[in-house]
CHARMM-style PDB file with segment names, atoms N, HN, CA, C and O in Angstrom:
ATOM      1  N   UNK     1       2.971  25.485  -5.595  1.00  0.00      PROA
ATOM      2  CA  UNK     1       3.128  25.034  -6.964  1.00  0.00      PROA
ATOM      3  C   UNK     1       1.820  25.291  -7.684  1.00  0.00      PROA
ATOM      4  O   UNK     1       0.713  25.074  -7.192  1.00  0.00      PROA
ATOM      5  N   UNK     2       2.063  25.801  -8.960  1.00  0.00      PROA
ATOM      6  HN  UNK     2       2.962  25.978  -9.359  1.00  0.00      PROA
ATOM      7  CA  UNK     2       0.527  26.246  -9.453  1.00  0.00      PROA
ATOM      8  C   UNK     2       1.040  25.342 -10.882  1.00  0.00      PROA
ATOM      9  O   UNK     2       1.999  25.472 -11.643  1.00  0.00      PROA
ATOM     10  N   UNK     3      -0.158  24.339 -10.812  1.00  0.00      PROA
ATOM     11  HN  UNK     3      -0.937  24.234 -10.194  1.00  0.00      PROA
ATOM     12  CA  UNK     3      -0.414  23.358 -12.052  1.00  0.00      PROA
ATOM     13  C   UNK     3      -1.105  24.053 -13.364  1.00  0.00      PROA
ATOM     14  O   UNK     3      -2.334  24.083 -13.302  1.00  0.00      PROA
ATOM     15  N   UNK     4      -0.726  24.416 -14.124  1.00  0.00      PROA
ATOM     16  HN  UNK     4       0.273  24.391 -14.175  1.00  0.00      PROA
ATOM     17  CA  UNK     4      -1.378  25.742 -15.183  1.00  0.00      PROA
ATOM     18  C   UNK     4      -2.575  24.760 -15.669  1.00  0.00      PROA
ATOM     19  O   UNK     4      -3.726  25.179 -15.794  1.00  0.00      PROA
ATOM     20  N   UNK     5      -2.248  23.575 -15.900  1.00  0.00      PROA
ATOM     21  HN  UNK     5      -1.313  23.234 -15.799  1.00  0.00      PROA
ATOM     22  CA  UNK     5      -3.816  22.975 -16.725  1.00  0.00      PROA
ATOM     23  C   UNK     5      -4.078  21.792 -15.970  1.00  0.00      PROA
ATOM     24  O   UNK     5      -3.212  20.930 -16.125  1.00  0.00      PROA
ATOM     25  N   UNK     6      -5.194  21.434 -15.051  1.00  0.00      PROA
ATOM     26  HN  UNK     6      -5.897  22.134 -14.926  1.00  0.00      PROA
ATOM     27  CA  UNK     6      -5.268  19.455 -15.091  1.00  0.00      PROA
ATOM     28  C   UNK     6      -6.399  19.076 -16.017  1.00  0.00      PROA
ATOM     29  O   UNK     6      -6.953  17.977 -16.011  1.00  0.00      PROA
ATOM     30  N   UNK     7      -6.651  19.952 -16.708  1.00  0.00      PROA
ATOM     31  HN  UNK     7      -6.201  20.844 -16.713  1.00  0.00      PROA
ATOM     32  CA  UNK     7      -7.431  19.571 -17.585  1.00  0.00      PROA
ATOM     33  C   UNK     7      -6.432  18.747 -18.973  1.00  0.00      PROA
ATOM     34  O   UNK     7      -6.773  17.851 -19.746  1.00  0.00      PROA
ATOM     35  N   UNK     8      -5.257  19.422 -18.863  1.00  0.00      PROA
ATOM     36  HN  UNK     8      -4.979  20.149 -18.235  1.00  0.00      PROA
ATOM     37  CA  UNK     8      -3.977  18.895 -20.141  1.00  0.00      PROA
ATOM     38  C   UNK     8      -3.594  17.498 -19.669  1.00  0.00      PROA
ATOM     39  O   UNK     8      -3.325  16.675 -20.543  1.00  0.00      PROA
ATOM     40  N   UNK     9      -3.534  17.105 -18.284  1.00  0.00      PROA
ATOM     41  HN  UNK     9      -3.752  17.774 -17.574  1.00  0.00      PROA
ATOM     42  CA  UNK     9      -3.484  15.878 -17.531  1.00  0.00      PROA
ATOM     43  C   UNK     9      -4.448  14.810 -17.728  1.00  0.00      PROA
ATOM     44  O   UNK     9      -4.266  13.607 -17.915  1.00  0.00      PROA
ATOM     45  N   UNK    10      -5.656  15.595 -17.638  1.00  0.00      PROA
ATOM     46  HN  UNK    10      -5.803  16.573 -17.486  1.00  0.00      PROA
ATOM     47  CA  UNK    10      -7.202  14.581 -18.289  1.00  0.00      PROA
ATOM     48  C   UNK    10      -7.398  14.043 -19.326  1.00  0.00      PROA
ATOM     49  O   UNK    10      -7.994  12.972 -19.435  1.00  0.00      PROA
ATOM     50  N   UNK    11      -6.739  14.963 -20.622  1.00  0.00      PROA
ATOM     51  HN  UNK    11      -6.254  15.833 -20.533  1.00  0.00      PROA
ATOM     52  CA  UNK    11      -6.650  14.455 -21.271  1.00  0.00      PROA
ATOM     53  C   UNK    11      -5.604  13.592 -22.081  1.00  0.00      PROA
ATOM     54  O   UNK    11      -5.623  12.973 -23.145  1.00  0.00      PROA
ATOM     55  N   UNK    12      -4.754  13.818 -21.160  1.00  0.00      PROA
ATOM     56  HN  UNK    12      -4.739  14.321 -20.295  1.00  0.00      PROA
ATOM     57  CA  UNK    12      -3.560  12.746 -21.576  1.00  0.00      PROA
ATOM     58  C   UNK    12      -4.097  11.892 -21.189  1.00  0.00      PROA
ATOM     59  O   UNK    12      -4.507  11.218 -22.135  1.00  0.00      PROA
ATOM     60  N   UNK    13      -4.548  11.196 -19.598  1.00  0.00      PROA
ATOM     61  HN  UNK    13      -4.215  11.743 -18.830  1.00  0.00      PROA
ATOM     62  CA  UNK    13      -5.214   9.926 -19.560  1.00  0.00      PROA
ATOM     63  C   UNK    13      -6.061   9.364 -20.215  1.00  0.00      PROA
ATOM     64  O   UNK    13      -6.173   8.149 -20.383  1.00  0.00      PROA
ATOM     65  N   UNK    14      -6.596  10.047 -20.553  1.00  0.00      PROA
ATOM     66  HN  UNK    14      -6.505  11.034 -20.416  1.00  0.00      PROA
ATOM     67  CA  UNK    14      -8.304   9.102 -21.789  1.00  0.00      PROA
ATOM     68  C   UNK    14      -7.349   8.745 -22.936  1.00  0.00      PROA
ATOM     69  O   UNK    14      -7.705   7.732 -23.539  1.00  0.00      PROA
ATOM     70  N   UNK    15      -6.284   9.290 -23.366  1.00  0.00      PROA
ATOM     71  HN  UNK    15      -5.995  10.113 -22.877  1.00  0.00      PROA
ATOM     72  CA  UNK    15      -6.009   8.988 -24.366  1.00  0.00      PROA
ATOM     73  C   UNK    15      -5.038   7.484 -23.699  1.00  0.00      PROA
ATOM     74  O   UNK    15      -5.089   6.328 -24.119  1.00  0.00      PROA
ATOM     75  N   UNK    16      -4.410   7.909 -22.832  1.00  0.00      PROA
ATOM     76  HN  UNK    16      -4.368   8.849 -22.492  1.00  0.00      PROA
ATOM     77  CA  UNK    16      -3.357   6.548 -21.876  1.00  0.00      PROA
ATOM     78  C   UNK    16      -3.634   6.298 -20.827  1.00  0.00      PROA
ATOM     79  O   UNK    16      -3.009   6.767 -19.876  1.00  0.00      PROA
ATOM     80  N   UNK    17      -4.704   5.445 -20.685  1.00  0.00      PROA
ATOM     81  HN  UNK    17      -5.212   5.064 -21.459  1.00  0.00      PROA
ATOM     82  CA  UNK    17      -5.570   4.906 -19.507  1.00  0.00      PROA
ATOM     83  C   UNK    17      -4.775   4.430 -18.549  1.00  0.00      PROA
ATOM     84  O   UNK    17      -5.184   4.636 -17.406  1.00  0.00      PROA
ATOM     85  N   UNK    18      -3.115   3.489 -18.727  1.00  0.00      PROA
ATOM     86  HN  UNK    18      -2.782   3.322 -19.655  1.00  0.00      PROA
ATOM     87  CA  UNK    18      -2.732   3.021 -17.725  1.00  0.00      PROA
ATOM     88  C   UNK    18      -1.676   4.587 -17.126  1.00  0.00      PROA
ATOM     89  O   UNK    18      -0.954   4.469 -16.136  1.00  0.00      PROA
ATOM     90  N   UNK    19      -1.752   5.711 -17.776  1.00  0.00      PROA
ATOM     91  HN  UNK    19      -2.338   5.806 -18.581  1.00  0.00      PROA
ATOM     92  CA  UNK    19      -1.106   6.674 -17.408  1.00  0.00      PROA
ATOM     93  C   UNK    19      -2.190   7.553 -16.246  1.00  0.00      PROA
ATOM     94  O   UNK    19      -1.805   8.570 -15.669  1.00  0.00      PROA
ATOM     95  N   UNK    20      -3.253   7.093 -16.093  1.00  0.00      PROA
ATOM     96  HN  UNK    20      -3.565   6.267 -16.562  1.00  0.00      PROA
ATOM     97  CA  UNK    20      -4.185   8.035 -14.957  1.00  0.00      PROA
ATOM     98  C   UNK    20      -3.741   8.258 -13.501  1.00  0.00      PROA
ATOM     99  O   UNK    20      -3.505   9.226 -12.777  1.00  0.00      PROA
ATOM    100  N   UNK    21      -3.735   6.606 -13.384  1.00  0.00      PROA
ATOM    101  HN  UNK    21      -3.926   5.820 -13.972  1.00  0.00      PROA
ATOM    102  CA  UNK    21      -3.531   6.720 -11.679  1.00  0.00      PROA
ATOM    103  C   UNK    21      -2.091   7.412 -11.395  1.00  0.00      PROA
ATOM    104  O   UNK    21      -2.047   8.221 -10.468  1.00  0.00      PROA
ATOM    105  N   UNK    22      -1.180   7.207 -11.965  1.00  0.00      PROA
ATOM    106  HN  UNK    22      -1.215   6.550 -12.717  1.00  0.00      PROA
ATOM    107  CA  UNK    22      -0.028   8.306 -11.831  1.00  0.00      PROA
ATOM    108  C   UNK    22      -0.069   9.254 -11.927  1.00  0.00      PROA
ATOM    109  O   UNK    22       0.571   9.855 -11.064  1.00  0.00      PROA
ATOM    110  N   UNK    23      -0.708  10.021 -12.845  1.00  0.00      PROA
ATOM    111  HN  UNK    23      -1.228   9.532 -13.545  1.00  0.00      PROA
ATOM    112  CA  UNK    23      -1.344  11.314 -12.548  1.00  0.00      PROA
ATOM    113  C   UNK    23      -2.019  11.571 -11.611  1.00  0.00      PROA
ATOM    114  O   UNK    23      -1.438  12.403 -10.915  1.00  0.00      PROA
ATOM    115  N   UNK    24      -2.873  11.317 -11.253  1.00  0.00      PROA
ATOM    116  HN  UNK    24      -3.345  10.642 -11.818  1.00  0.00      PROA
ATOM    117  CA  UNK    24      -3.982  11.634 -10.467  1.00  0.00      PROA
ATOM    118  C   UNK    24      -2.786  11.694  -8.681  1.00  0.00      PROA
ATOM    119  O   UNK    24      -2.735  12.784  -8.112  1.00  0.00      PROA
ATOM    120  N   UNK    25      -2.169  10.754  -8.198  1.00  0.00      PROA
ATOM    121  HN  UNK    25      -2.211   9.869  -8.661  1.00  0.00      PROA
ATOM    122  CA  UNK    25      -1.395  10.576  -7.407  1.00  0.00      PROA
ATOM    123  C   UNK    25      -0.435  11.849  -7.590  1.00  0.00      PROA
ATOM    124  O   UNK    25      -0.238  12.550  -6.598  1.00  0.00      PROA
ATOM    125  N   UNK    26       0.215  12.206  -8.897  1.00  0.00      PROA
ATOM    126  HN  UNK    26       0.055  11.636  -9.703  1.00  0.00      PROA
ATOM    127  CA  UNK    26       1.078  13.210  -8.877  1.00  0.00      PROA
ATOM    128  C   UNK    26       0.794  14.366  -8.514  1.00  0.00      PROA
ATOM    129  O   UNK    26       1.470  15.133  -7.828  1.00  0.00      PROA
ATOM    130  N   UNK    27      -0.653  14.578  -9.167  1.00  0.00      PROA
ATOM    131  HN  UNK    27      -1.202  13.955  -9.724  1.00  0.00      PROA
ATOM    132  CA  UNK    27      -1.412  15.905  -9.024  1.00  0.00      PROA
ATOM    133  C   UNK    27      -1.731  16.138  -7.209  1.00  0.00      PROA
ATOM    134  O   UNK    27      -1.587  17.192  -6.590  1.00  0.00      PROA
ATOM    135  N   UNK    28      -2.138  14.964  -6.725  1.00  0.00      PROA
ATOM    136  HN  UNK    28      -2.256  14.108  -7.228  1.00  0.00      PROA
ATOM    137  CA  UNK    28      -2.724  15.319  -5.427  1.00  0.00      PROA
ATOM    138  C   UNK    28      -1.174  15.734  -4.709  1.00  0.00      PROA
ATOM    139  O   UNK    28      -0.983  16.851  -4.228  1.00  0.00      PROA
ATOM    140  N   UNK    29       0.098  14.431  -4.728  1.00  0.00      PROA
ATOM    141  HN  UNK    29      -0.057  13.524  -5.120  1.00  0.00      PROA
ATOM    142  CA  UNK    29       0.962  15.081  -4.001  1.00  0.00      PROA
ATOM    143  C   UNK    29       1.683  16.130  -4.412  1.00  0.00      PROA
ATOM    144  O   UNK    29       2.672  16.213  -3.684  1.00  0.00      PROA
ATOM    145  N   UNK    30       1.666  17.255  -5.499  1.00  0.00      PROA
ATOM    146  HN  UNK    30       0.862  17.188  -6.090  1.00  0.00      PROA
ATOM    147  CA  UNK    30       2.070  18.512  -5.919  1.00  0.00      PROA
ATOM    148  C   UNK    30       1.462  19.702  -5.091  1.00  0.00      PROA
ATOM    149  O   UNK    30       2.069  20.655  -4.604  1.00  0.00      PROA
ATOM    150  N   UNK    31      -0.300  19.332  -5.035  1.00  0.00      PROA
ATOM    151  HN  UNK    31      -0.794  18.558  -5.430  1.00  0.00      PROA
ATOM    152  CA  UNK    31      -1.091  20.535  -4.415  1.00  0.00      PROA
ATOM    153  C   UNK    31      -0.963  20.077  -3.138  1.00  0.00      PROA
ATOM    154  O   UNK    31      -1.489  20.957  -2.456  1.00  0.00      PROA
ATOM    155  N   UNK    32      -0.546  19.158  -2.369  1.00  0.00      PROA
ATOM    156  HN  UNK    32      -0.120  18.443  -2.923  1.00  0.00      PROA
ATOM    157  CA  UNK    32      -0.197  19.049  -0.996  1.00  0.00      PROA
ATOM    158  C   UNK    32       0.707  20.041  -0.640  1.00  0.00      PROA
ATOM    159  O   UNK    32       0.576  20.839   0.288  1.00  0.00      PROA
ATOM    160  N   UNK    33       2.201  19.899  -1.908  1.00  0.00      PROA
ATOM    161  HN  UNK    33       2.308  19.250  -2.662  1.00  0.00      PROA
ATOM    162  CA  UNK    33       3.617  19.961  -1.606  1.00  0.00      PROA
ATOM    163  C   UNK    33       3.640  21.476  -0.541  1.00  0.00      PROA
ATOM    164  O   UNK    33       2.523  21.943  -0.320  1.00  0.00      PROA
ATOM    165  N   UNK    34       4.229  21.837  -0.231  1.00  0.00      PROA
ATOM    166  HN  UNK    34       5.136  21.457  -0.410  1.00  0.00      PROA
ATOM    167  CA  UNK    34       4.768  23.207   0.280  1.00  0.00      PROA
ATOM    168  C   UNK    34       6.130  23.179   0.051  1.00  0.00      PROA
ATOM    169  O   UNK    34       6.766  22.968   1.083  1.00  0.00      PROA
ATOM    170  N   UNK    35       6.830  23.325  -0.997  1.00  0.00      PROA
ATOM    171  HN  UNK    35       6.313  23.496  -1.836  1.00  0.00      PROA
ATOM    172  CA  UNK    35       8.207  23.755  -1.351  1.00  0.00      PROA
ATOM    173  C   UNK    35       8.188  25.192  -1.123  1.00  0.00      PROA
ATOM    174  O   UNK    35       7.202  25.928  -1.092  1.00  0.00      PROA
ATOM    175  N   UNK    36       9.545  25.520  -0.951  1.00  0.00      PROA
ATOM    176  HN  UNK    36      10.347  24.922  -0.976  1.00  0.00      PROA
ATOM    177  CA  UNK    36      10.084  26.744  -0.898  1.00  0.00      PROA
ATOM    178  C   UNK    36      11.496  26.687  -1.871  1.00  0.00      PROA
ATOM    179  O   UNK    36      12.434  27.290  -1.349  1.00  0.00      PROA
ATOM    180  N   UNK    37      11.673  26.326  -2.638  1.00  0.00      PROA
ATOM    181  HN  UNK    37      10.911  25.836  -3.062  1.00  0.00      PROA
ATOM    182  CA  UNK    37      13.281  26.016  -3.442  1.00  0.00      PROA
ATOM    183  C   UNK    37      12.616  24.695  -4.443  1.00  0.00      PROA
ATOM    184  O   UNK    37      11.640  23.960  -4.592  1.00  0.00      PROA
ATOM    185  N   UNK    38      14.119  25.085  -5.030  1.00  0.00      PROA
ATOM    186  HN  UNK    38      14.912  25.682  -4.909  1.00  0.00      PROA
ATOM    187  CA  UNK    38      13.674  23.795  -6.021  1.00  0.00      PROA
ATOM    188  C   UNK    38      14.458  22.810  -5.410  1.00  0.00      PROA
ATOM    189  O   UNK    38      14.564  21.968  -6.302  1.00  0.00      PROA
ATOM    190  N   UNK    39      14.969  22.469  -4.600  1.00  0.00      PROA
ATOM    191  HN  UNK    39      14.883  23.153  -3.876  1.00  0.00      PROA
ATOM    192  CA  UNK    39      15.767  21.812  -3.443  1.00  0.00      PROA
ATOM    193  C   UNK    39      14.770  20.647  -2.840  1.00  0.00      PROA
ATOM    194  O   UNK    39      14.858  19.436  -2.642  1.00  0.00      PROA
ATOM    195  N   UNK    40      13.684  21.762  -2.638  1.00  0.00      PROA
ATOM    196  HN  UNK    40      13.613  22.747  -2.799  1.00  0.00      PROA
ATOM    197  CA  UNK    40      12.454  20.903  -2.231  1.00  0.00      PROA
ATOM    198  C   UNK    40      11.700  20.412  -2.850  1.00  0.00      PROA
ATOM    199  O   UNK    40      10.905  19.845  -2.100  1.00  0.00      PROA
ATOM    200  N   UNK    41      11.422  20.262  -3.963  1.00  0.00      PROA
ATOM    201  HN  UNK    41      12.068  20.722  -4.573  1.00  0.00      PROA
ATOM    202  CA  UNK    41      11.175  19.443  -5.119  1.00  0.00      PROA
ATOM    203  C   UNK    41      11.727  18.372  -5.338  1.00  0.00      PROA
ATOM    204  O   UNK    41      11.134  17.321  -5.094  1.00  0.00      PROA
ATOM    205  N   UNK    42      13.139  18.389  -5.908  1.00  0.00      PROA
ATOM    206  HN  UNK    42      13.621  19.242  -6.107  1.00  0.00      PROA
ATOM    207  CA  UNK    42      14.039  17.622  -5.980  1.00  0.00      PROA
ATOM    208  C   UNK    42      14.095  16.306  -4.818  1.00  0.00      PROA
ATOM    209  O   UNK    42      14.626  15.206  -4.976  1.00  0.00      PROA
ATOM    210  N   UNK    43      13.484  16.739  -3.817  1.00  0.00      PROA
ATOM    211  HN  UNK    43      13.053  17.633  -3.688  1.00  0.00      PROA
ATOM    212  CA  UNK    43      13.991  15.542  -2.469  1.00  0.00      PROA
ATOM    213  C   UNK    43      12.542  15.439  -2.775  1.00  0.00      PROA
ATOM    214  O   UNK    43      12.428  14.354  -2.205  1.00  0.00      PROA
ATOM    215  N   UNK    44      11.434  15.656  -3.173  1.00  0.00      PROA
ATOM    216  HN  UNK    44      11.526  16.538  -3.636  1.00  0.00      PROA
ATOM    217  CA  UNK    44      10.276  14.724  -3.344  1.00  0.00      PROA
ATOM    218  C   UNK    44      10.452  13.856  -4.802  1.00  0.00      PROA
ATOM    219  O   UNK    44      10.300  12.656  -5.031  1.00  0.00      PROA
ATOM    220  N   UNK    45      10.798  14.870  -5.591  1.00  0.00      PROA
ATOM    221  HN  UNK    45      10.922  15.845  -5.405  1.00  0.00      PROA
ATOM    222  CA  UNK    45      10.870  14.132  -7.542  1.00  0.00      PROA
ATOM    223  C   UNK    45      12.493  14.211  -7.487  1.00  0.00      PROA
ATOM    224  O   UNK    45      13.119  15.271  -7.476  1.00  0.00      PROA
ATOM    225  N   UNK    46      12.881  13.340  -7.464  1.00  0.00      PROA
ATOM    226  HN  UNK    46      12.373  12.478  -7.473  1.00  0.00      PROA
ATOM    227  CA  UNK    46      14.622  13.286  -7.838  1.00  0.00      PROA
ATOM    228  C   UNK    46      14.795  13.830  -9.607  1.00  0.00      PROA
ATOM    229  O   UNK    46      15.724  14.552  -9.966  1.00  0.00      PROA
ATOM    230  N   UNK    47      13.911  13.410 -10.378  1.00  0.00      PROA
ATOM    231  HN  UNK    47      13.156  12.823 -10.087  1.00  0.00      PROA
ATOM    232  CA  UNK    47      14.218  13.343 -11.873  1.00  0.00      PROA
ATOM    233  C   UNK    47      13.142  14.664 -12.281  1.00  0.00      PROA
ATOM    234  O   UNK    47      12.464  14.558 -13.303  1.00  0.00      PROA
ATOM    235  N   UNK    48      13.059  15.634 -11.604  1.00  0.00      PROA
ATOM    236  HN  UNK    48      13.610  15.720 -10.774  1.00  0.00      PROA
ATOM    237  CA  UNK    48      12.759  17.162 -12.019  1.00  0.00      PROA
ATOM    238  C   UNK    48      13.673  17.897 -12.145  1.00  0.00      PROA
ATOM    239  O   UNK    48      14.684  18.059 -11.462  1.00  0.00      PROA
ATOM    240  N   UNK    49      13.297  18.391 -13.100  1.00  0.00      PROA
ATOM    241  HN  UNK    49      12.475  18.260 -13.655  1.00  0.00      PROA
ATOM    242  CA  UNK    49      14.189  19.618 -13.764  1.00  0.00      PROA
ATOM    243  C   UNK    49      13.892  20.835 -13.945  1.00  0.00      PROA
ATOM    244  O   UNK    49      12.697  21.042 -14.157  1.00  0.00      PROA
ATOM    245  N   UNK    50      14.881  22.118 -13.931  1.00  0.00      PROA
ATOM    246  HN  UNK    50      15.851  21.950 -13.759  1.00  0.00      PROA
ATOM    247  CA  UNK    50      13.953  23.275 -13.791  1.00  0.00      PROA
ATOM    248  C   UNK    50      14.437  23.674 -15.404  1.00  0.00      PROA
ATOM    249  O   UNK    50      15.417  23.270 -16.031  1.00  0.00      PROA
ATOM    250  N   UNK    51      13.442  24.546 -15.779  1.00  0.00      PROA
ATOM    251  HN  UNK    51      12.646  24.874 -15.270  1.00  0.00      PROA
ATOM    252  CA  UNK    51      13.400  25.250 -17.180  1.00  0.00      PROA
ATOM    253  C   UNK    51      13.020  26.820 -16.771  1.00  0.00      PROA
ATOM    254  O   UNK    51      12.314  27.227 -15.847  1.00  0.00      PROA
ATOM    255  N   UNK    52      13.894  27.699 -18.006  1.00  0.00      PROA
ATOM    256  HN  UNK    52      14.467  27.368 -18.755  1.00  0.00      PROA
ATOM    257  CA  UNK    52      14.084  28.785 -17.627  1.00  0.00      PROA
ATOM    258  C   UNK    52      12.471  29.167 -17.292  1.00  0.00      PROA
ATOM    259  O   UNK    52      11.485  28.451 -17.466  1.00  0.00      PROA
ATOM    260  N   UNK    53      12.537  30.449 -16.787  1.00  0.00      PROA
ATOM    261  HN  UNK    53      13.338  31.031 -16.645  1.00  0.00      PROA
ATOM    262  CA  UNK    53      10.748  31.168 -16.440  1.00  0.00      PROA
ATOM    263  C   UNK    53      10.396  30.726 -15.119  1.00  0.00      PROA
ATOM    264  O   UNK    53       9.303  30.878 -14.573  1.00  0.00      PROA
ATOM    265  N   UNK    54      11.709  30.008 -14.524  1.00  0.00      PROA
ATOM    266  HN  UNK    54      12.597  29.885 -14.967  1.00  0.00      PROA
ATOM    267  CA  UNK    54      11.424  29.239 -12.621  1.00  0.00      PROA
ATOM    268  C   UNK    54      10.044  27.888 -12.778  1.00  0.00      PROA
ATOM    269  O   UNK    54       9.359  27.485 -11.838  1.00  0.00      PROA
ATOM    270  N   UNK    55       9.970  27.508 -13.955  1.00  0.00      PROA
ATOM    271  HN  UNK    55      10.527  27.835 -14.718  1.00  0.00      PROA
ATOM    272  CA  UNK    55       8.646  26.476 -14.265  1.00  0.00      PROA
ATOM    273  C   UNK    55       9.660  24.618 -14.154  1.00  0.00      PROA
ATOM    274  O   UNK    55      10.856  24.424 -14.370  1.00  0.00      PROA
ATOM    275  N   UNK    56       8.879  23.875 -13.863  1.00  0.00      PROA
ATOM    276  HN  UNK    56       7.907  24.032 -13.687  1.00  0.00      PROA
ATOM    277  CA  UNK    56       9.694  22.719 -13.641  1.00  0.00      PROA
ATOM    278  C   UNK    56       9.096  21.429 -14.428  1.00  0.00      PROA
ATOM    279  O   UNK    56       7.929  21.079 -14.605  1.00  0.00      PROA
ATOM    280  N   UNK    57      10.144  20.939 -14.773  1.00  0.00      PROA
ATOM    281  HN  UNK    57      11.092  21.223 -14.630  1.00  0.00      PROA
ATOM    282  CA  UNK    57       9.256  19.425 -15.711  1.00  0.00      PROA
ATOM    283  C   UNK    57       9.606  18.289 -14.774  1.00  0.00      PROA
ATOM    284  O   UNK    57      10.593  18.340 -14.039  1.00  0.00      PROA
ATOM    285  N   UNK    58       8.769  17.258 -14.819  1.00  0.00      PROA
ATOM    286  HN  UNK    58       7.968  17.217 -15.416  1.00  0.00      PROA
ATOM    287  CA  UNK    58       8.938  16.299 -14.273  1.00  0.00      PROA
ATOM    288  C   UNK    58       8.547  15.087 -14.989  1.00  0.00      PROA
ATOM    289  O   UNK    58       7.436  15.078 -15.520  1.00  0.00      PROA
ATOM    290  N   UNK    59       9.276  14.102 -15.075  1.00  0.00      PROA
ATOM    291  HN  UNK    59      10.179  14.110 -14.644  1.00  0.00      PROA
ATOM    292  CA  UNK    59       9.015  12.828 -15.705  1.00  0.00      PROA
ATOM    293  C   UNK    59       8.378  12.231 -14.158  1.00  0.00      PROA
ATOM    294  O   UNK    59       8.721  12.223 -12.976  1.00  0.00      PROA
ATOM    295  N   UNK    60       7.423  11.834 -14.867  1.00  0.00      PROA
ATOM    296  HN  UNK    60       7.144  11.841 -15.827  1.00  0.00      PROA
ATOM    297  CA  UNK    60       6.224  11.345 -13.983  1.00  0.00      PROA
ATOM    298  C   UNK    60       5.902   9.687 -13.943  1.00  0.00      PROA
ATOM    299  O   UNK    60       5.484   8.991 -13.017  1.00  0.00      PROA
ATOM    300  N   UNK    61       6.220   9.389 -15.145  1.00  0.00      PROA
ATOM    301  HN  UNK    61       6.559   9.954 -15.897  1.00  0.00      PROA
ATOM    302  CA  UNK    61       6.145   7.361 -15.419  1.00  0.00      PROA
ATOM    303  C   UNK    61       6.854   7.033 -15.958  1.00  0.00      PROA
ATOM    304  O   UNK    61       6.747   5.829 -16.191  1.00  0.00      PROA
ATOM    305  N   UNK    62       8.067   7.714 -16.569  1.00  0.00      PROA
ATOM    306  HN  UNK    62       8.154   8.692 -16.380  1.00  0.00      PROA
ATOM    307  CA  UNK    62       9.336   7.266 -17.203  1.00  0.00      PROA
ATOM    308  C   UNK    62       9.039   6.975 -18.719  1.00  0.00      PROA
ATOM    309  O   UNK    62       7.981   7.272 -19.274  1.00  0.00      PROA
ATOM    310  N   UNK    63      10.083   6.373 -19.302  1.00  0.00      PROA
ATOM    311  HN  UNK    63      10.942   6.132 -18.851  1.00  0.00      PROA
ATOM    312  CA  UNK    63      10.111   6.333 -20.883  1.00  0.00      PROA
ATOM    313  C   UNK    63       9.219   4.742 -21.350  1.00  0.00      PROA
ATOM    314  O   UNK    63       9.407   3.695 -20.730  1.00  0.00      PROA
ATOM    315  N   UNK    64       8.419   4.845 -22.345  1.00  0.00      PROA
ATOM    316  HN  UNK    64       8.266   5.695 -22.849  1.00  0.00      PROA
ATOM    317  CA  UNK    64       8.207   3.612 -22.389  1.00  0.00      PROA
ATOM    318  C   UNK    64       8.523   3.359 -23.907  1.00  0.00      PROA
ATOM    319  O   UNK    64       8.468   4.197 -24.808  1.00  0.00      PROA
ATOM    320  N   UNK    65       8.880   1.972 -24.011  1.00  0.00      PROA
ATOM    321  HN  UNK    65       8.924   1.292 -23.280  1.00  0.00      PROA
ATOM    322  CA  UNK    65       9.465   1.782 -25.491  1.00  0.00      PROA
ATOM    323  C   UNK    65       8.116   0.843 -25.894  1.00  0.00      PROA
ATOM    324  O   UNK    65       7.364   0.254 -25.118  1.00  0.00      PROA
ATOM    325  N   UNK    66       8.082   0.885 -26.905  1.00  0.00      PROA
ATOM    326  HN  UNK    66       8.693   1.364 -27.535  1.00  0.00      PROA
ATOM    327  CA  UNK    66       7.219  -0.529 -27.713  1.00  0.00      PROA
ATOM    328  C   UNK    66       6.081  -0.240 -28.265  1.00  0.00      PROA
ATOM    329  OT1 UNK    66       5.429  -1.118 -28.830  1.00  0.00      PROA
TER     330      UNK     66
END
């Protein structure tokens, strides 16, 4: 899996401080991952989705209202 920016990640946290440690956790278990399919994604992130170009989104802390 190649993360195109964690610098775009960095700065989402400074701006949403309680959004870091989820990142930071997401990022490490992504560059662990060894997928081969998006099969294998899916059984780590249930709520990933693929978008055309084979690139994948993932909701990472869910929706927050308020």
């Amino acid at each position: 899996m190649r993360i195109i920016a964690r610098a775009t990640l960095r700065k989402f946290w400074e701006k949403h401080a309680d959004a870091e440690d989820v990142l930071i956790n997401w990022h490490k278990r992504v560059q662990e991952a060894d997928w081969t399919c998006f099969q294998d994604v899916k059984r780590m992130f249930a709520s990933a989705d693929v978008l055309p170009g084979n690139r994948v989104v993932f909701n990472i802390k869910g929706t927050r209202t308020g």
